[in-house]
N, C-alpha and C positions, 0 to 999 in steps of 0.2 A: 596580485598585490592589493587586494581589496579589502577594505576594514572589516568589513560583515559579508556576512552572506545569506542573502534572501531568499528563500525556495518558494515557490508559487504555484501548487499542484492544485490538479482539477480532481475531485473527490469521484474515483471512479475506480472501481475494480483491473485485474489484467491476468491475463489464463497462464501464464509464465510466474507471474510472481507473487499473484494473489491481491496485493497491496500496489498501489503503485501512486504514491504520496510525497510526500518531502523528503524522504529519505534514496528511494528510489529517484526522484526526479534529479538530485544533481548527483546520482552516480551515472545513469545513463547518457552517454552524446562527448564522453572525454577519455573515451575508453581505452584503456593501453591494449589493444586485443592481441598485438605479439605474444603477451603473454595469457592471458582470459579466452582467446579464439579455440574455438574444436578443430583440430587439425584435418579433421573429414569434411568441415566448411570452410569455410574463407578466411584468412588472417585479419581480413578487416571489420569481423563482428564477434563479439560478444557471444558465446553460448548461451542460449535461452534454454536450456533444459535448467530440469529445478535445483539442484545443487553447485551443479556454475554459476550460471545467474545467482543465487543467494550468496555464496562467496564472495563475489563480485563488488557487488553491491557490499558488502557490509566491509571489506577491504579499503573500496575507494570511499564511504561516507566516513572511516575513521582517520583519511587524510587531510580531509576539515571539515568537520560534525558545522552544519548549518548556525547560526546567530538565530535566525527567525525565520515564523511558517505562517503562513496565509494560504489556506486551502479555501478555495473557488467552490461551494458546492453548493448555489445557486441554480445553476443544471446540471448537477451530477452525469455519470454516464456509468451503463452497467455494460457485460460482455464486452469488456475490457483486455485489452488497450483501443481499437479501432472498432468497436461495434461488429463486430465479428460476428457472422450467422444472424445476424439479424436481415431483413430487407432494407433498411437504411436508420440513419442516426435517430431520426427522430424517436425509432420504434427501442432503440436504446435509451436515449434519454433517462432521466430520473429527475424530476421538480423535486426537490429538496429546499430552497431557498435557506440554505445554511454555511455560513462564513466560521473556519474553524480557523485560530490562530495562538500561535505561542512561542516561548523562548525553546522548550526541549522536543525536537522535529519527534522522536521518539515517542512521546506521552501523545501529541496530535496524530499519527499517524495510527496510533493503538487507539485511539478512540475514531477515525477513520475507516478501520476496520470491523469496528463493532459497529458503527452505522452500517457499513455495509453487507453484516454478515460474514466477516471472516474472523475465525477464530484467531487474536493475534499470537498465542501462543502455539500454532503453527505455521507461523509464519519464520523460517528458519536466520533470516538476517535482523528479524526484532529479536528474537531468543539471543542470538550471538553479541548483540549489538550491547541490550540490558544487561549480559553476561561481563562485559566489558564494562558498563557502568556508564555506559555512553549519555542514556537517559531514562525516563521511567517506561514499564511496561505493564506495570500492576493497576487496573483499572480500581483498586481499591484506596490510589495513593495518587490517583489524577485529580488538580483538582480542577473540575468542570464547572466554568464561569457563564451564565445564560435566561434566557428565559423560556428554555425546552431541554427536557432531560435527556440521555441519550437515547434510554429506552424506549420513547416516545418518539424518535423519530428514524429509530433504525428498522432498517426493510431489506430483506434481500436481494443484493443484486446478483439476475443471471452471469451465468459464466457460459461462454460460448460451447454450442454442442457440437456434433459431430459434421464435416470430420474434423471441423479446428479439436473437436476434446482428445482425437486421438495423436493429436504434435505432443502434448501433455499435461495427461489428470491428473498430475502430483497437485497441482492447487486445489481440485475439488476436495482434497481428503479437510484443506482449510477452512471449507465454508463448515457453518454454522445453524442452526434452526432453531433454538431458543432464545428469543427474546423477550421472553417472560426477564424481569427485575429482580431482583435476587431481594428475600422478604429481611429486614434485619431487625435483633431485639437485642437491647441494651438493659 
């Protein structure tokens, strides 16, 4: 019964969903898994393979698309969701010192991912989601309010190797390695 609804995500990558931002963060933790659960696991989770989980999520965000995004990425975190392969948090980490916020969880999340290195257009519940018209995805039509551009401050974040990479490498095909600025002349 809440008027608005606030997302609060920590600016950090996840080996299941690539992205794991505002949009993801209030689809996950309310989950109907009677119906979304792999019948080979448990009724009471969610399939994290990469086109359940993307369903999922883009299902339950269009049963009420967020008000507002405040993304935490002051310490970022890579090898995502829990530091995964790594020998502890710290060595995950990511100093970023950057507060990302806005009205469309959609547009903040696609710039989210491009700090992070993930290409958001494979990212399959942005495509579905911008498909729908939920919000923007087109980093040409974002508009980016700041005093650091994005290109300047995106770096890739690891994604967990092996053997977390072999649960599933459907997100590496997401990442990214250009971040070179795209040169434009009018």
């Amino acid at each position: 019964e809440a008027d608005v609804i606030i997302s609060l995500p920590v600016l950090k990558n996840h080996m299941m969903a690539a992205v794991t931002g505002a949009i993801k963060n209030v689809a996950i933790g309310a989950s109907p898994a009677v119906i979304y659960a792999n019948d080979g696991l448990t009724r009471m989770a969610i399939d994290h393979s990469w086109e359940p989980l993307n369903n999922y999520i883009h299902d339950h965000y269009l049963a009420r698309p967020v008000d507002f995004v405040v993304t935490d990425g002051l310490q970022a975190t890579a090898n995502g969701p829990l530091a995964a392969g790594v020998e502890s948090l710290e060595d995950a980490q990511m100093n970023m010192r950057l507060i990302l916020a806005g009205k469309d969880a959609l547009a903040v999340d696609t710039v989210h991912a491009l700090i992070t290195g993930v290409d958001p257009e494979n990212v399959n519940y942005f495509t579905a989601l911008a498909n729908d018209n939920v919000g923007l995805m087109d980093p040409a039509k974002i508009n980016v309010v700041g005093n650091v551009r994005v290109d300047q401050v995106c770096k890739p974040f690891g994604f967990p190797g092996f053997p977390f990479s072999m649960m599933n490498p459907i997100p590496r095909t997401t990442v990214y390695t250009d971040f070179e600025a795209p040169q434009v002349t009018i």
